[in-house]
N, C-alpha and C positions, 0 to 999 in steps of 0.2 A: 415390632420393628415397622418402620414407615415404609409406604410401598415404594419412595424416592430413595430410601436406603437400602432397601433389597436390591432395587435396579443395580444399586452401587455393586452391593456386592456381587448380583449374578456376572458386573461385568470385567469382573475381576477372575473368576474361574473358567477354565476351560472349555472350548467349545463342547466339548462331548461332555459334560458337565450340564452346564446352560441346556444343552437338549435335553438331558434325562428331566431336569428340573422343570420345563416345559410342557414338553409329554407328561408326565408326572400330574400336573397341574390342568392340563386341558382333560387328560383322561378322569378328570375327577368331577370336574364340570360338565361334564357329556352324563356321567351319571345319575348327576344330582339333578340334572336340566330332563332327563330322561322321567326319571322317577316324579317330577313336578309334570311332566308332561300326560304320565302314565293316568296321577291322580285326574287334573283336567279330566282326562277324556271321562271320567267315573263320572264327576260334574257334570259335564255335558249330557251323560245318559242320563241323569237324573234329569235335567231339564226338558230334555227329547222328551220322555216318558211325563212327564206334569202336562207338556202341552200335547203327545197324541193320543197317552195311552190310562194315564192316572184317573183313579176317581176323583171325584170333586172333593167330596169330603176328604181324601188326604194330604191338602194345600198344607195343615198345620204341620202333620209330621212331615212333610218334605221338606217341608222349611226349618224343621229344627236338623234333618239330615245335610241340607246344604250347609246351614250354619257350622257344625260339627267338621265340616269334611273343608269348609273356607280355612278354618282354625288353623286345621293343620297345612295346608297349602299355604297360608300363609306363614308358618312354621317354615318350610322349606324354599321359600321364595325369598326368607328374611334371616336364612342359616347365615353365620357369622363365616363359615368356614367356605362356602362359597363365593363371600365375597372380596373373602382375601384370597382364592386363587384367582378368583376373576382380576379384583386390582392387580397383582404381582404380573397376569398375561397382559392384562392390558398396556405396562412396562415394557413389557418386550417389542423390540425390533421385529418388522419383516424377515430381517435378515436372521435373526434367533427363529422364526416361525418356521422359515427354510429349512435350517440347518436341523430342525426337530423332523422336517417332514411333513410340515405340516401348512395346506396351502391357503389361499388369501379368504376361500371360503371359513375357514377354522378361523382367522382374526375377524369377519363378517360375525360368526357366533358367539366370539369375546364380547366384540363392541356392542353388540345388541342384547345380548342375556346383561350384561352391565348396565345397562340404560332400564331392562326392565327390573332387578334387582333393586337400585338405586330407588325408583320409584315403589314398590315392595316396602321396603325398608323402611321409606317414610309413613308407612300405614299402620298405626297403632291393630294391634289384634282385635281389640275391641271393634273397630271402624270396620273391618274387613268382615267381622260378623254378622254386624249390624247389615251393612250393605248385604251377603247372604241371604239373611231373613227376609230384608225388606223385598229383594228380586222375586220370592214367593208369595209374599204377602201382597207384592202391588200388582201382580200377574189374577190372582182371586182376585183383588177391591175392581181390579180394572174391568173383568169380566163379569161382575155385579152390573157395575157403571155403567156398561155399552147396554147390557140387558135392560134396565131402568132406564136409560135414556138421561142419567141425573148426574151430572160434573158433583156433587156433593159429596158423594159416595166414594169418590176417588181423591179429591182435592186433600183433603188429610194427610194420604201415603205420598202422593207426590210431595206437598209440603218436607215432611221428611227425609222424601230422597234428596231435594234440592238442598235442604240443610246438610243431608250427608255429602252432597258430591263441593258443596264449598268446603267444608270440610277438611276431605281430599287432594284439592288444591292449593289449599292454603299449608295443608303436612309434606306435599311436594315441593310446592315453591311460593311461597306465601308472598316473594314480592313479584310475581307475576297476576294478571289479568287470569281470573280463574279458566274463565269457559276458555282460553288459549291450553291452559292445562290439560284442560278434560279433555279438547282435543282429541291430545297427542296419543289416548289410548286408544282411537280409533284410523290416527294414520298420522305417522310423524312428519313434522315439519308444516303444518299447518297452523295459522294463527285467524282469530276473528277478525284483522284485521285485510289480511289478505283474500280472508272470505267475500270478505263484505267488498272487498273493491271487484271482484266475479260475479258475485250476485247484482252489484249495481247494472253492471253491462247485463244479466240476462233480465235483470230488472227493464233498463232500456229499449231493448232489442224485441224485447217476447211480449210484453204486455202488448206493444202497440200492434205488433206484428196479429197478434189470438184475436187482440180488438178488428182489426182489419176485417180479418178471415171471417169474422163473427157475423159483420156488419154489410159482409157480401150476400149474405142470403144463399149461399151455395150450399148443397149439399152431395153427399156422397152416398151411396146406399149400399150398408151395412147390417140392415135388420136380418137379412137370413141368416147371418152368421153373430152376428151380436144377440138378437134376442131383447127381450127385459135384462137388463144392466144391475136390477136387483132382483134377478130369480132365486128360484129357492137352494139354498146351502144344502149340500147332503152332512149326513150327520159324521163322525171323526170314526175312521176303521179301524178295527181293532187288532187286524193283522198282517204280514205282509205280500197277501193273496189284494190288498190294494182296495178301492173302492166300491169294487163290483157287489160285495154283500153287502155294505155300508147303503149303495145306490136301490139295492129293492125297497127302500121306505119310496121312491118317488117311480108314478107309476106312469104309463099311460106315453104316447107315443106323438108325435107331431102329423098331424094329416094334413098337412099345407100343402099348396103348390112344389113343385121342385126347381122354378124359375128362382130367381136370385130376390128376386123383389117382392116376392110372396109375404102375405099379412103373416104376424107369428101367427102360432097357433095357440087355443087356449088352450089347449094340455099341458100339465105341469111336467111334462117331460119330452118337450120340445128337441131336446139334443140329450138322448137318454145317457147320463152316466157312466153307463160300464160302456159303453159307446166313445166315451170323452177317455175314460180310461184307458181302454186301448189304444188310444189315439196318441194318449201321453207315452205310455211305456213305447208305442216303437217310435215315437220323434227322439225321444230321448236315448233311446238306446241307438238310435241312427247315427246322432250327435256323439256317440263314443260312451255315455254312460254304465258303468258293469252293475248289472243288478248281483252277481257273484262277489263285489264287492261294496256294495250297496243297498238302498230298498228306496222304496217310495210309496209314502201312508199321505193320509189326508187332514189336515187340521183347519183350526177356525183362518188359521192366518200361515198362508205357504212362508217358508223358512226354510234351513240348509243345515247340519251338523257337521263339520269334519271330526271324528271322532281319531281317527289315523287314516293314512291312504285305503287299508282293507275295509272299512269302516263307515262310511259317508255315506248320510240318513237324510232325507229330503222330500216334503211332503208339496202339494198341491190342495188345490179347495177343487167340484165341482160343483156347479151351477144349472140346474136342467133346462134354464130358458135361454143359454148363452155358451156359446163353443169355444170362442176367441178367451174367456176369462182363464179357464182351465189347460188351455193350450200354451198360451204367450206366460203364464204364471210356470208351465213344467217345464219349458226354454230355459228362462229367466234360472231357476230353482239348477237346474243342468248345466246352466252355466258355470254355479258356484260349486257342485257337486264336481265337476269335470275340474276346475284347478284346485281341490282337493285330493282327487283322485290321481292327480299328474304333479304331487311333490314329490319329493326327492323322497324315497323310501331310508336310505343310509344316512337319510340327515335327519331321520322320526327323531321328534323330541328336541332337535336343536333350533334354532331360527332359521337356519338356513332348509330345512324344512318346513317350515312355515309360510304363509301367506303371507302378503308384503302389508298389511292394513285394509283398512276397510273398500275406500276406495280400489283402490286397485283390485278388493274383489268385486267390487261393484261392477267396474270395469269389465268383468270379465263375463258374468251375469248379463249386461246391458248388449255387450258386443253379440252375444249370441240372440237375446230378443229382440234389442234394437235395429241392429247393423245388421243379421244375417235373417233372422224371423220376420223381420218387417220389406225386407228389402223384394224385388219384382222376382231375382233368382228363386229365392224361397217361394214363392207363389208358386212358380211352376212346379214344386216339388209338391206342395203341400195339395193344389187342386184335386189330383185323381184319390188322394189317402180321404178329401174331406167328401169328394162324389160317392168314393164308397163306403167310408162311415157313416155319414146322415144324407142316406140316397133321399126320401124326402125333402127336402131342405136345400142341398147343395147338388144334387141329381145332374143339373146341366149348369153349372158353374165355369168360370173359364179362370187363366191367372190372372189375365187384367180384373177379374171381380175380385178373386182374392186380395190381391195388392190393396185397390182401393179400399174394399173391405175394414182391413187389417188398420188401415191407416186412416179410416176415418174422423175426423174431428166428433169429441159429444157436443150433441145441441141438446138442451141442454149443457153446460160445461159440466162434467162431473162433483160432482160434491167431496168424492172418493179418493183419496192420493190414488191407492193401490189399481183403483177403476179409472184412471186420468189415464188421457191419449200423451202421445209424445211430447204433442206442443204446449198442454197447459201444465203438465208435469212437473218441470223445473220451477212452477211458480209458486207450486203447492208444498217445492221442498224449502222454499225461500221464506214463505213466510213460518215455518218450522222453524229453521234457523233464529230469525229476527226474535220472535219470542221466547225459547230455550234460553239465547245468548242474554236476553233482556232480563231472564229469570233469574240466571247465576250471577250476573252483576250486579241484583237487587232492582234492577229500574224499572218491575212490572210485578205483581203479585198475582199468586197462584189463585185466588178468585176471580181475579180481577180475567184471567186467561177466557173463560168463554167470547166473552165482549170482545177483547182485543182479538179471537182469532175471527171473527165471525167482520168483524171492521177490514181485518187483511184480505178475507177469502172478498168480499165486496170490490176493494180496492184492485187487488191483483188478477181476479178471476169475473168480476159482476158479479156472483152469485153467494148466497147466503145463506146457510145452513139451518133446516125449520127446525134441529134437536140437536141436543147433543152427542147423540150416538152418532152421526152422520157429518158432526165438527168434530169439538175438540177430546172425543171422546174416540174417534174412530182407529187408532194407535198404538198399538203395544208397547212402542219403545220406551217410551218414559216409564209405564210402567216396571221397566227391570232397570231401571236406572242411568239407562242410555241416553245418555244426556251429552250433544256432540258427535251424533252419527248422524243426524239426518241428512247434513250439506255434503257427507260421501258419498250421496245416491246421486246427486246430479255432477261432482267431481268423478265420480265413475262413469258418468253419461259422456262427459266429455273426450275424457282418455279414453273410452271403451271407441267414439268416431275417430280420434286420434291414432290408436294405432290399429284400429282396420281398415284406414285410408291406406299406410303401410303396407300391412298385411295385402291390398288389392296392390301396392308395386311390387312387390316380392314375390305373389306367386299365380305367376299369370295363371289364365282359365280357371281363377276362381270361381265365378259366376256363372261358368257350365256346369264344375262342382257341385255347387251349388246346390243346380237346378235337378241334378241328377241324384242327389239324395245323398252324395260322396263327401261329407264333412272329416274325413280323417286327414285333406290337405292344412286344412284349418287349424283343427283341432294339435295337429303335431307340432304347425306353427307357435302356436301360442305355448305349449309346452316346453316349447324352446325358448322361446323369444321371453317370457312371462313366469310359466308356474315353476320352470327348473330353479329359477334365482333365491325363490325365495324369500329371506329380509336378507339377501346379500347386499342392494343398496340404501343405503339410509335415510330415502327420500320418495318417494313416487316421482318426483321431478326428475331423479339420479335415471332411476327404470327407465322412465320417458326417453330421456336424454337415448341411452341404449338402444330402448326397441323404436324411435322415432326420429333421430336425431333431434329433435328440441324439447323443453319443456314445456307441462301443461300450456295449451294456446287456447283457451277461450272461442275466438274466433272461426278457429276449424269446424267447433260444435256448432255455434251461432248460425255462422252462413251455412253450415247442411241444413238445422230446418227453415231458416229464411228461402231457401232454396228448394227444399222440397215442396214445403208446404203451399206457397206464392205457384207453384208448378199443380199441385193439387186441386185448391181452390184458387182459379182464376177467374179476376173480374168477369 
């Protein structure tokens, strides 16, 4: 029977009828949605565990376990009998939703497990497999790649993922513009075309604005707290006692001045480790973070899990010649831990339990490193924690050192996305975008990618990358096939200033909070205003609208750092 002819008939039978048929029907999807939910999180430990905990040699068999466990996930994402209760609710009235008992959150979960069904559905088993494997397989080539320093060794699996993710788009909606497709699995309602008119403006605004600042000869001084910008990596921990044993490979301590302007030191353990460690675990647990429901290990490349609210796994990197790397990365990383940690517990497993997309976790991530870690308040909190972590080093430090510190421009400009200051930032996710998007359209080839990113990084940044580990090689994402996330890190940049401009009218004496180390005004804010909802709205614009009154505005972001920055480095 057609889901327009059921309509017919539910609306022929008795109210109390139609409700049981409802409940009936929602309760079936809650289960089915639960038990796809349940698998995921398996998935995601398996991925957790390849990048903190796995040995090397067992990339193969993980990757034939992902494969095996996609199968079936996509078995149950592409069950026929789900998607005929889901069509049959999606028929239903409000006023049928009412009458079951059931409120506009539960049609929120209709509309969205439908949207992501539909797309499911379109994904032949085979595709879904393949895509599996390859996540494993281009995680190893990628981690050869960076080691060699050689785009050769990679170019192959990427090749392939870019064949599978056209693919994808074309079994979704083949007469759409692929890369608008792929998108939408990282935040709905987005298209490259809307991208591209956002980027144009940050294209406008930032180039000239970085060229300026560049061209001022100003600088700020940051070296006591920055360090070598490529100091040494500690190796990945193996348990959730944290970096501190992982840190005894690096030895040896900072004998510098304790003035702020002090030369580094040449000890390879300038800002000793289990030092940064500590420093992490209580910013982060100050921030609201449960290590009771939580942990935090160390890997090549800081990352986030939601595995379920009790559950959220989140690593950091330490650096022995550099503080601010391992600091502003366990923010950032707590950011995305803490709107994990504050969904909806009674919605596990449904969308409205869920994160609203990528952006918007970005958003969430950014508001606490950008907006709150970067900002003077933060300063006065963070001074006496970094006097007495690296008395050496930061001994007689003040906030205004902090502050500037923190926000200093690289001169050098970074070569590094993840190592890029606020201001050259967005430029680095821009030309990401341009070539991804260039990719899946067909209008740039996967060798041809060294050249062209090494022309962009020139163009938008001056500066030129001497290898490839340090270009087009320096990124995990492509390698697991994320193809369409990169333009959510600076669309989360934006919203993340957007609604913490909010957040500072709503609740006044933020910014003594602040200063006082007291982030639960904050943090309750955003649990309310942000991680309660969910994917209740079907748009990050809809959210906006909600926690900002308007949508995304470009301009809000723009003029904050035209405004900071011009206040920073002045002629």
């Amino acid at each position: 029977m057609c889901a327009i002819c059921h309509h017919l008939t539910i609306a022929s039978l008795t109210v109390p009828a139609v409700s049981e048929t409802i409940r009936n029907d929602y309760e079936t999807v809650c289960s089915k949605l639960r038990d796809i939910s349940h698998l995921s999180g398996i998935s995601g430990l398996l991925s957790w565990d390849e990048m903190v905990m796995m040995p090397a040699g067992a990339s193969a068999s993980r990757g034939a376990q992902q494969a095996t466990l996609a199968g079936v996930l996509h078995q149950k994402r592409t069950d026929a009998s789900l998607g005929s209760a889901l069509q049959r609710l999606s028929q239903a009235s409000s006023d049928d939703f009412s009458a079951a008992g059931l409120d506009a959150r539960a049609r929120a979960n209709v509309r969205e497990a439908l949207f992501d069904h539909l797309r499911s559905v379109a994904i032949p088993q085979d595709l879904a497999q393949l895509e599996a494997e390859l996540e494993s397989e281009g995680y190893a080539a990628w981690l050869r790649a960076r080691e060699a320093s050689d785009w050769s060794l990679f170019a192959p699996v990427l090749q392939r993922w870019v064949d599978a993710r056209r693919r994808r788009a074309a079994c979704i909606a083949p007469d759409r513009d692929p890369y608008d497709v792929l998108l939408e699995d990282y935040q709905r309602g987005l298209t490259g075309e809307r991208l591209e008119a956002v980027f144009s403006q940050v294209r406008e605004r930032l180039v000239p604005l970085l060229r300026a600042v560049r061209e001022r000869g100003a600088r700020v001084e940051a070296a006591w707290l920055r360090g070598d910008a490529f100091g040494q990596e500690v190796p990945r921990a193996k348990d959730n006692k944290g970096a501190g044993e992982a840190a005894a490979a690096v030895e040896g301590e900072s004998r510098g001045s304790a003035s702020p302007s002090s030369a580094l030191s040449s000890s390879p353990a300038a800002f000793p480790p289990e030092r940064q460690e500590a420093l992490s675990r209580r910013v982060a647990g100050a921030m609201g973070f449960d290590l009771e429901r939580g942990r935090l290990d160390v890997s090549a490349h800081p990352f986030t899990m939601g595995v379920h609210p009790s559950d959220v796994r989140m690593t950091t990197r330490y650096r022995a010649n550099t503080a601010q790397d391992s600091l502003l990365g366990t923010v950032h990383e707590t950011g995305h831990a803490l709107y994990e940690q504050g969904l909806r517990v009674d919605q596990e497993g449904l969308p409205a339990g869920q994160a609203a997309g990528m952006a918007v976790h970005e958003s969430q991530s950014l508001l606490w490193e950008r907006c709150v870690a970067l900002g003077k308040p933060f300063a006065r909190y963070l001074a006496p924690l970094l006097r007495d972590a690296f008395p050496d080093r930061a001994g007689n430090v003040e906030p205004e050192d902090v502050y500037r510190a923190m926000n200093a421009l690289a001169f050098p400009i970074s070569l590094i996305r993840v190592d890029a200051d606020e201001l050259s930032y967005p430029l680095h996710v821009l030309l990401r975008f341009e070539l991804e998007r260039a990719l899946v359209r067909g209008e740039a080839a996967v060798e041809d990618l060294p050249r062209l990113w090494n022309e962009k990084m020139q163009a938008y940044l001056g500066v030129v990358p001497p290898d490839d580990a340090r270009g087009v090689l320096q990124d995990m994402h492509w390698a697991g096939g994320a193809i369409g996330y990169f333009p959510t890190y600076t669309l989360g940049a934006m919203m993340a200033v957007q609604i913490f401009q909010t957040a500072h009218e709503e609740l006044p004496g933020l910014d003594e909070s602040i200063a006082a180390g007291e982030f639960g005004k904050l943090r309750e804010w955003l649990r309310v205003k942000v991680h309660d909802h969910g994917r209740f709205f079907p748009s990050a614009d809809l959210l906006l609208q909600d926690v900002t009154g308007q949508p995304l505005n470009p301009d809000i972001y723009l003029d904050h750092l035209e405004s900071k920055y011009s206040e920073l480095y002045k002629p």
